[in-house]
C-alpha positions in Angstrom: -0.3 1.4 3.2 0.8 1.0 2.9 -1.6 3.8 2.6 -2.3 3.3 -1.2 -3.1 -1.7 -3.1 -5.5 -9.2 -5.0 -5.2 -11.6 -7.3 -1.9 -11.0 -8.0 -1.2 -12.6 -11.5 -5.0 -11.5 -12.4 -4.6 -8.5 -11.7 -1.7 -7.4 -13.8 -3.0 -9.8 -16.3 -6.5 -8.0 -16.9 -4.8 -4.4 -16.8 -6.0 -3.1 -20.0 -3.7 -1.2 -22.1 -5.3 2.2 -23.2 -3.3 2.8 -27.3 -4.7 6.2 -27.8 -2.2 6.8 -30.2 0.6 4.5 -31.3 3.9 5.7 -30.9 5.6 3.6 -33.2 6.5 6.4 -36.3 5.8 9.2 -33.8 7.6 9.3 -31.0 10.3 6.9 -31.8 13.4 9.2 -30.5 11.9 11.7 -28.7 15.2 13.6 -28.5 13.5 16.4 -25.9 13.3 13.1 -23.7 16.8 12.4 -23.9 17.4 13.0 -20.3 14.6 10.9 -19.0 16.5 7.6 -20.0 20.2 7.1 -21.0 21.0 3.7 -23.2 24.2 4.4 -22.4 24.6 4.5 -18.6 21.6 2.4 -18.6 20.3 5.2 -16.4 16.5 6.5 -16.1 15.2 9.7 -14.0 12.2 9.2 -12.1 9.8 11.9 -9.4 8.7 11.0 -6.5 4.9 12.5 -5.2 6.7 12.5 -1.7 9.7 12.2 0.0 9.5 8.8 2.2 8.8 9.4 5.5 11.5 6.6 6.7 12.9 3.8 4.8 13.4 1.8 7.9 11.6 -1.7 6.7 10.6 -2.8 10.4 8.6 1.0 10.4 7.9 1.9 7.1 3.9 1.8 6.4 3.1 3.6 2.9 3.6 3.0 -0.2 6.6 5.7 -1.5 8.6 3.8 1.3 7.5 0.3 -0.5 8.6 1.4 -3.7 11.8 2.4 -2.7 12.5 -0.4 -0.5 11.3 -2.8 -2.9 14.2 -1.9 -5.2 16.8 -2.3 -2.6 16.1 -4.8 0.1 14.6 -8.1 -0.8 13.0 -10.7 1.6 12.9 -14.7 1.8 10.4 -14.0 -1.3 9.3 -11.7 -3.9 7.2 -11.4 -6.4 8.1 -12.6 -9.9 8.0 -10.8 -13.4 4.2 -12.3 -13.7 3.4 -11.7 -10.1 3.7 -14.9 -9.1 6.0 -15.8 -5.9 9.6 -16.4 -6.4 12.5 -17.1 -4.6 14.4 -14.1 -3.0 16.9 -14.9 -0.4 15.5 -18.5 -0.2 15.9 -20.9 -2.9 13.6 -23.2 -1.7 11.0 -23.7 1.2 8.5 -26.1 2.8 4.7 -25.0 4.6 2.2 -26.8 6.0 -0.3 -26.1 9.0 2.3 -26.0 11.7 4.9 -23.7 10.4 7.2 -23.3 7.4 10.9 -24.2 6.6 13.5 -22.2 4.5 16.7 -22.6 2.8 19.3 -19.3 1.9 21.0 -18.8 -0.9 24.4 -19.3 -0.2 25.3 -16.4 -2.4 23.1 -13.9 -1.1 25.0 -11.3 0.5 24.7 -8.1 1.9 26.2 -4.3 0.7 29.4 -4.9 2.6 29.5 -8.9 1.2 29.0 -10.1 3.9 26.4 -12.9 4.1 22.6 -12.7 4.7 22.1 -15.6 7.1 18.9 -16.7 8.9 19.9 -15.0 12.0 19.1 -12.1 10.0 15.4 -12.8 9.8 15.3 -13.7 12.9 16.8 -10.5 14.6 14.8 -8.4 12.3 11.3 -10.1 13.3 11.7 -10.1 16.7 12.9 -6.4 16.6 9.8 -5.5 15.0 8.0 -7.3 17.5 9.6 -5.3 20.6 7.4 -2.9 22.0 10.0 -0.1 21.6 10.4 0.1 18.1 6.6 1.0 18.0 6.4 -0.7 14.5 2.8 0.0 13.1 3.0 -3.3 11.3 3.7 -5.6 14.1 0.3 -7.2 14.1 1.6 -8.8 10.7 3.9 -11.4 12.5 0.9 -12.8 14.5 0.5 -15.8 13.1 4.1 -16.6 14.4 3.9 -18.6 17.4 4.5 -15.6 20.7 4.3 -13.0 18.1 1.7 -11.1 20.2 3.1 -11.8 23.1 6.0 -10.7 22.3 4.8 -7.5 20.9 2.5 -6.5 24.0 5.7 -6.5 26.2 4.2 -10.2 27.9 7.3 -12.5 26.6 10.9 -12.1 25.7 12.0 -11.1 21.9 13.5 -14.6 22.1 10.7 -17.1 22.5 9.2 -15.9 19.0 8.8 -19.1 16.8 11.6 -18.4 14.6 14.8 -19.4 15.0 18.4 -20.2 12.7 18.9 -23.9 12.6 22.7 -22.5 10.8 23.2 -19.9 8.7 21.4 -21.1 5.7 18.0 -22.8 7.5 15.2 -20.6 8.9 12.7 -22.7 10.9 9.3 -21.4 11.9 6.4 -22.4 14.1 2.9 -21.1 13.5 0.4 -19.8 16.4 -2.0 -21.3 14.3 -2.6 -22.2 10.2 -1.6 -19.3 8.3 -2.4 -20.3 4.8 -0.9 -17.2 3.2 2.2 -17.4 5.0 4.5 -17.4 2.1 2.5 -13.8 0.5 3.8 -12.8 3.9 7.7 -12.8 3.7 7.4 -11.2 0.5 6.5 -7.8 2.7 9.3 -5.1 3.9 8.3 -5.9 7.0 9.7 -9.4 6.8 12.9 -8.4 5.1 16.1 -9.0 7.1 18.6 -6.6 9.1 22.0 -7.1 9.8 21.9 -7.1 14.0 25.3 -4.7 14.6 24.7 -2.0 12.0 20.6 -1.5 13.3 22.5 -1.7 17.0 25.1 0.5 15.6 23.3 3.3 14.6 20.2 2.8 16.7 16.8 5.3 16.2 19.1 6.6 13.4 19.6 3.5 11.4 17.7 4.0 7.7 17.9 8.1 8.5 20.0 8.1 5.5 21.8 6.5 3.0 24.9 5.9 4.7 23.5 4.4 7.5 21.7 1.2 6.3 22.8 -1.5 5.0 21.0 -3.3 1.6 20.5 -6.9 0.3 18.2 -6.4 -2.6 19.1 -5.4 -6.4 20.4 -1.7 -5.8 21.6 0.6 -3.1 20.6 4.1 -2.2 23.6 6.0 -3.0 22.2 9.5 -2.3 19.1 10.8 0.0 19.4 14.5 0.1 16.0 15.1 2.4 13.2 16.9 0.6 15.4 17.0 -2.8 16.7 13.9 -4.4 16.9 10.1 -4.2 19.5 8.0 -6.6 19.6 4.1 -6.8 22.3 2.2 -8.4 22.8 -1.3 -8.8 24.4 -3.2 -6.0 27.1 -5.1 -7.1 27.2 -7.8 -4.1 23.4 -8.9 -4.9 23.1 -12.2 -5.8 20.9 -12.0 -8.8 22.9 -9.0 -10.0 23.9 -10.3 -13.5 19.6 -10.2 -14.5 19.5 -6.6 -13.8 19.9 -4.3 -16.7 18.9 -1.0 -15.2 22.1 0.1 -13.5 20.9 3.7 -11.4 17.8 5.1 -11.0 17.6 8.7 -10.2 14.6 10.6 -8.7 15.9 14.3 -8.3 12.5 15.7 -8.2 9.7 15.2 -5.9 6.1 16.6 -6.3 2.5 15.3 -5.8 1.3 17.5 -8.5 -0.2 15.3 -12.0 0.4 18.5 -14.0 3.9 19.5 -12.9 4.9 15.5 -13.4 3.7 16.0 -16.5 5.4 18.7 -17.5 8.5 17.3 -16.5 7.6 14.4 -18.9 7.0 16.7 -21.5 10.4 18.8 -21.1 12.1 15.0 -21.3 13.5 14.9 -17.4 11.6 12.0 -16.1 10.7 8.6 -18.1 7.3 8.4 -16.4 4.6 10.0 -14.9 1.0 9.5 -13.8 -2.5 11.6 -15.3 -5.0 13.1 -14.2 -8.3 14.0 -16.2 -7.1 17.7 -16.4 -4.1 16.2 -18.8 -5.8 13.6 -21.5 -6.2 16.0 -23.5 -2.5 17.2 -23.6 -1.4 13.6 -23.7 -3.8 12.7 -26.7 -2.4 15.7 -28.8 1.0 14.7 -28.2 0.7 11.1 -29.0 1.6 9.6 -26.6 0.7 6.0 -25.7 -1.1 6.2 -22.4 -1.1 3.2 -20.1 -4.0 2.2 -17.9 -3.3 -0.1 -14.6 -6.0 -1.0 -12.0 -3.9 -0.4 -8.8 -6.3 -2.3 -6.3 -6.2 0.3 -4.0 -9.4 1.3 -2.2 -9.7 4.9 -0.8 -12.7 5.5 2.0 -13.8 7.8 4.2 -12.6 6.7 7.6 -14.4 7.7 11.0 -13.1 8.3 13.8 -14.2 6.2 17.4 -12.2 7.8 19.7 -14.2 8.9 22.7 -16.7 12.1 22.8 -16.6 12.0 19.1 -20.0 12.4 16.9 -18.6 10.1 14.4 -18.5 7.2 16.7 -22.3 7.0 16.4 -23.9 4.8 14.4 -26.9 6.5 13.5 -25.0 9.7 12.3 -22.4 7.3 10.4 -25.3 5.9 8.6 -26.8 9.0 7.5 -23.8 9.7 5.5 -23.6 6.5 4.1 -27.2 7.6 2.7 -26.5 10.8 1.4 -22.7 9.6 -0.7 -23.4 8.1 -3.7 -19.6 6.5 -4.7 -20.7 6.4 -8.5 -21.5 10.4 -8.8 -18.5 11.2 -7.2 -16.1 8.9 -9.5 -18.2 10.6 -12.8 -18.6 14.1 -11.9 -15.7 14.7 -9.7 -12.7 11.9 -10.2 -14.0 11.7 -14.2 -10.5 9.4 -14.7 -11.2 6.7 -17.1 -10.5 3.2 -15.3 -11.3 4.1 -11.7 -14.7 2.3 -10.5 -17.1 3.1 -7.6 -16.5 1.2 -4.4 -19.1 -0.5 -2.3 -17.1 -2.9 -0.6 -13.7 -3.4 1.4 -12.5 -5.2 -1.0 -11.7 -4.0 -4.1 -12.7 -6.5 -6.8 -9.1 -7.6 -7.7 -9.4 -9.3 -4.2 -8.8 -13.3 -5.0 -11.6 -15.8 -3.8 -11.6 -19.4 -3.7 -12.5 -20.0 -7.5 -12.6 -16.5 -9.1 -12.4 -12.9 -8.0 -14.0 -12.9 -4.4 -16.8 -10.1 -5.6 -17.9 -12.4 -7.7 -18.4 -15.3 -5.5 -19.9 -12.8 -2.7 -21.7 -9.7 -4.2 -21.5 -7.1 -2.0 -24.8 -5.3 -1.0 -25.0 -1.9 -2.3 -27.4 0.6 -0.6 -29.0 3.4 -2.9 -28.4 6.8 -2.3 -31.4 8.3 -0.3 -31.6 11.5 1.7 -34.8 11.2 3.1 -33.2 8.2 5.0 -29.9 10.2 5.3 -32.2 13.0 7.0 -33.7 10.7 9.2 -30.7 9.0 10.7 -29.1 12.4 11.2 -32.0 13.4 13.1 -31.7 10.0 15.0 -28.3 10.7 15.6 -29.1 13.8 17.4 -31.9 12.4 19.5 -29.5 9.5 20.6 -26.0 12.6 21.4 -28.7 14.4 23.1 -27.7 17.3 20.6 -29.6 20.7 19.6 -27.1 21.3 16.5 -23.9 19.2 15.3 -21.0 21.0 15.5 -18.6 21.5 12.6 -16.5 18.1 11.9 -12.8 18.4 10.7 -12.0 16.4 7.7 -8.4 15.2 7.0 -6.9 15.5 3.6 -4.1 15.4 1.3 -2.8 18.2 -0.5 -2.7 17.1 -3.8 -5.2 18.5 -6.0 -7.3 15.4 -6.0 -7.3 15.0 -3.0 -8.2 18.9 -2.7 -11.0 18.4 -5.1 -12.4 15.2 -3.4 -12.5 16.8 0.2 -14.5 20.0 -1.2 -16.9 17.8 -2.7 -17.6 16.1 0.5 -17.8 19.5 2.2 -20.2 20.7 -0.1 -22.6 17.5 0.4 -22.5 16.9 3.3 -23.8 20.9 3.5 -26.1 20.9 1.0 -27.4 17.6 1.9 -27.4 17.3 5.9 -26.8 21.2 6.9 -23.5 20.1 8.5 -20.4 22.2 8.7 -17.4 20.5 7.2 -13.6 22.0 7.6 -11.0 20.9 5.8 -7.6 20.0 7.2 -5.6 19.5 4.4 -2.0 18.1 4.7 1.3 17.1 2.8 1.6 13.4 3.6 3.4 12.9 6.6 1.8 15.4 8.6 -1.4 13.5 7.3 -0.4 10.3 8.6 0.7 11.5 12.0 -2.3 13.2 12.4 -4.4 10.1 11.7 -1.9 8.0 14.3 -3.2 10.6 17.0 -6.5 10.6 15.9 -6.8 14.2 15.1 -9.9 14.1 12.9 -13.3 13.7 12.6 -13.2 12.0 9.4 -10.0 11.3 7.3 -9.9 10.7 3.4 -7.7 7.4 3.6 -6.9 4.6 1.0 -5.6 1.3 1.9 -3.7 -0.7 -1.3 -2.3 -3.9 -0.7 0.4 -5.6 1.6 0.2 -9.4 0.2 -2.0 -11.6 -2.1 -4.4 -12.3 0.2 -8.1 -11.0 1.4 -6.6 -10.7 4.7 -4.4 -7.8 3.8 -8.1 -6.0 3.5 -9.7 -7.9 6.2 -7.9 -7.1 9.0 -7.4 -3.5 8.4 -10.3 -2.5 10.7 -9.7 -5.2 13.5 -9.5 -3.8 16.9 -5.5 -4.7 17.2 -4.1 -3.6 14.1 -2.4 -0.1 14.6 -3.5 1.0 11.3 -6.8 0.9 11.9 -6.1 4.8 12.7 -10.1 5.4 13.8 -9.6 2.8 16.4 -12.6 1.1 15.0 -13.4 -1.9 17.4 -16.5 -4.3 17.3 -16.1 -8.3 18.6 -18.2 -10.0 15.9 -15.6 -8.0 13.7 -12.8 -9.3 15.5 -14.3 -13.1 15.2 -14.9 -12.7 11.5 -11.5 -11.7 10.9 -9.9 -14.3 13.2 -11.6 -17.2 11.2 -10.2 -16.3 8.3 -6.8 -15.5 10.2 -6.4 -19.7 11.3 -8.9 -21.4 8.9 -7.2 -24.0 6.3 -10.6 -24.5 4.9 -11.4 -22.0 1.7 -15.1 -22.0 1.9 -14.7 -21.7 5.9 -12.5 -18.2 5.2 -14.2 -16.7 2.2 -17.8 -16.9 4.3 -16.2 -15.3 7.1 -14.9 -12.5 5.0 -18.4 -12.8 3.1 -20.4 -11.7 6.3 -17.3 -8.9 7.3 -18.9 -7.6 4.1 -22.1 -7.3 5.1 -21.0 -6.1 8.7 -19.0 -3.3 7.3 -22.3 -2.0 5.4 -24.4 -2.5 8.5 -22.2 -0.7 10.7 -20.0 1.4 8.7 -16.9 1.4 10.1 -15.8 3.5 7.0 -17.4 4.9 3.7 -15.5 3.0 0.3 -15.6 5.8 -2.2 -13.5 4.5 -5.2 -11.3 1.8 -6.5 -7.9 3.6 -8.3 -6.5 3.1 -11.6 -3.5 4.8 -12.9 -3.3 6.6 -16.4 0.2 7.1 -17.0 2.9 7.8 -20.0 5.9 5.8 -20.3 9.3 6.4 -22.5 9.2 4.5 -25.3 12.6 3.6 -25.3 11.9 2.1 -21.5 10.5 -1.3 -21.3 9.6 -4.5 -18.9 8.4 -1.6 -15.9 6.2 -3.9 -14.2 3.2 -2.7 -12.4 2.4 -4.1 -9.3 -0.5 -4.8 -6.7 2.3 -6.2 -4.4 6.6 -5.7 -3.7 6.6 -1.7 -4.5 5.2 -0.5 -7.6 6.6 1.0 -10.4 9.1 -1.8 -10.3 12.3 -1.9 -12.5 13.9 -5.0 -11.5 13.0 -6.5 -14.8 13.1 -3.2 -16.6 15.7 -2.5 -19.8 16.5 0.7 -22.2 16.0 -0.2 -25.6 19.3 2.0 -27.8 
């Protein structure tokens, strides 16, 4: 988000399965759905909410791109049918404080056949580290020894502490502990690239299908922009006997709940995701809806930048005052599943023991608007104001998001007297307006890069670039560097423990809600894992029943 997700295996473990109706006797051939999966061709048709805005894995940041990357490039790691880490292109590996140590498959091989080697990962690293390729994830190879460096233009791409000891050995040397390392190479942004084709095609390598190469369990075969994606099953992977899914086709693409729906309805796709607005329908056809907790957190984010109102304190803490996360999940999300936030991190987030809300309970404030009116008033003492001038909120344009961003428009009038405008925009214009920092306040969501509290942590920190308020504060910084280089549990989770309670105190950004999926599934489809990490829906494991 990676914009929209950690225990990983308790998270997928504890997703409760909703059986509103069984299907078994009433949907069992659903002959309208007929195009949706084929037994035959061992084919399934998916939609997309959006068109990926690249599927270039040194620049790709949300989460359309991770699903579809997921499917066809893989990384020294991955995450297993239990979401547990497996090998990928490594078979077998060794970590301790200093750095880590991996051996390659000998039959993993690229689209082409040729062989993924350790210079692989090592060219693709350090060209996400070079300052031109302006990757927004770059900050994730820091704990690789002259990552930074490297990044900030201060060191050559070669002195990163990677290198290929041959073909088959990766060696590499840590800035400092990193003990979630291994959660790290499962992400795109560690997957490999083969040096001459990225060279070859340069800022157009990944523009389109034909123009990337692939090392994972299928190819893109087809991109025609804005209309239609098709994977199929790449027949030089090295796994490639386990898959039993051989294309997946995604021909239509729209954010719209209802419209997915009806597509599911009409038998064209073989899944698709609810909103409260379509329970009802669901229910009456029988269908057996699915519940899955994503882990993704969605906030209001401020923005810092100079000259803006946001960036005070005083008037950030009189909306803190005035939201009340619980009304708005009941009265205005009203989806079964999806809790009110208080807390960067959601409550899938792992802890030493147990989940890490658990161990650390977040503080939750009440809602008050007598202390809401009083910081506002503060707020305008300390701009040297007479009257606040209308903010610009930045939204999506899916009817959630819609819905959500009027709510806030009318509270923050009713309860404050402030003018809210909404700027509401399809996702990538979204996103590159929140890179340029053209808001007041953006409705965000962050889900999750790895299984780690760090993947939370250092969202707001002042050198990550997806931190898109440019949020900076030192003791913030500290906090999050602790738990960056600590080997000692207790030593990270009471760092992350006190970023808690500074991101209450100083509100940085608002958490609203904590997402959860309804969807409906084929019947005949089955093994579709969903996933807090590696791209979710994933099909890897996934299989047609005749």
């Amino acid at each position: 988000m990676r914009e929209a997700t950690g225990i990983v295996t308790g998270k997928i473990a504890s997703a409760v399965m909703l059986i509103v109706f069984a299907v078994v006797g009433i949907l069992p051939v659903l002959p309208a759905q007929a195009g949706a999966v084929d037994p035959e061709s061992k084919s399934i048709t998916l939609a997309l909410a959006t068109e990926p805005p690249t599927l270039h894995s040194a620049r790709a940041t949300d989460t359309i791109a991770s699903f579809v990357i997921s499917h066809m490039m893989e990384g020294l790691l991955r995450y297993g049918e239990s979401g547990e880490l497996v090998g990928g292109v490594a078979e077998r590996w060794q970590i301790d404080e200093n750095g880590a140590r991996f051996w390659l498959r000998e039959n993993a091989t690229w689209s082409d056949g040729q062989a993924v080697t350790a210079q692989d990962f090592v060219f693709a690293w350090q060209y996400a580290l070079r300052p031109e390729t302006a990757s927004q994830y770059a900050f994730i190879f820091y704990p690789i020894k002259g990552a930074r460096a490297v990044n900030e233009g201060l060191a050559p791409p070669d002195s990163l502490g990677v290198r290929a000891v041959s073909s088959t050995e990766l060696h590499v040397e840590f800035a400092q502990p990193c003990p979630y390392f291994l959660s790290l190479t499962a992400f795109m942004s560690y997957m490999p690239l083969r040096q001459d084709l990225v060279e070859h095609w340069g800022r157009r390598y990944a523009a389109d299908a034909d123009k990337m190469l692939y090392n994972g369990p299928f190819t893109l075969t087809k991109w025609v922009h804005g209309a239609h994606l098709t994977l199929e099953k790449n027949p030089h992977y090295w796994d490639k006997s386990s898959l039993r899914i051989s294309r997946i086709d995604m021909p239509y693409i729209t954010a719209d709940p209802g419209a997915q729906f009806n597509l599911f309805r009409d038998g064209q796709i073989a899944l698709a995701n609810l909103d409260t607005g379509l329970l009802d329908e669901a229910v009456k056809r029988g269908y057996d809806i699915q519940h899955f907790h994503s882990g993704s957190l969605f906030f209001l984010e401020f923005n810092f930048r100079a000259g803006r109102i946001t960036a005070n304190r005083s008037f950030r803490k009189a909306i803190q005052y005035l939201l009340d996360p619980a009304v708005l999940v009941n009265k205005v999300i009203g989806l079964p599943g999806v809790l009110p936030a208080y807390s960067l991190f959601p409550v899938t987030v792992r802890g030493q023991r147990q989940a890490f809300r658990q161990e650390y309970p977040v503080r939750r404030l009440r809602q008050d608007l007598a202390m809401a009116r009083q910081y506002l008033a503060q707020a305008k003492r300390e701009l040297g104001l007479e009257a606040f001038p209308p903010l610009m909120l930045l939204a999506g344009d899916s009817p959630r998001a819609v819905q959500e961003a009027e709510y806030y428009q009318y509270l923050l009038k009713r309860g404050l007297g402030l003018d809210l405008r909404i700027d509401q925009q399809v996702f990538k214009q979204r996103i590159e307006k929140m890179r340029r920092g053209d808001f007041d306040i953006v409705v965000a969501a962050w889900g999750p890069d790895y299984d780690d509290i760090m993947t939370f942590a250092d969202l707001f920190a002042s050198w990550n670039d997806n931190n898109r308020g440019r949020y900076s504060h030192p003791e913030y910084d500290r906090l999050v560097r602790v738990a960056q280089s600590s080997a000692n549990a207790s030593q990270r989770f009471a760092a992350m423990a006190a970023l808690q309670d500074l991101v209450v105190d100083d509100v940085p950004i608002l958490p609203t809600y904590e997402n959860a999926m309804l969807y409906v599934q084929h019947p005949q489809l089955k093994g579709v894992r969903r996933s807090v990490f590696g791209g979710d829906p994933n099909f890897r494991d996934a299989w047609i029943e005749p």
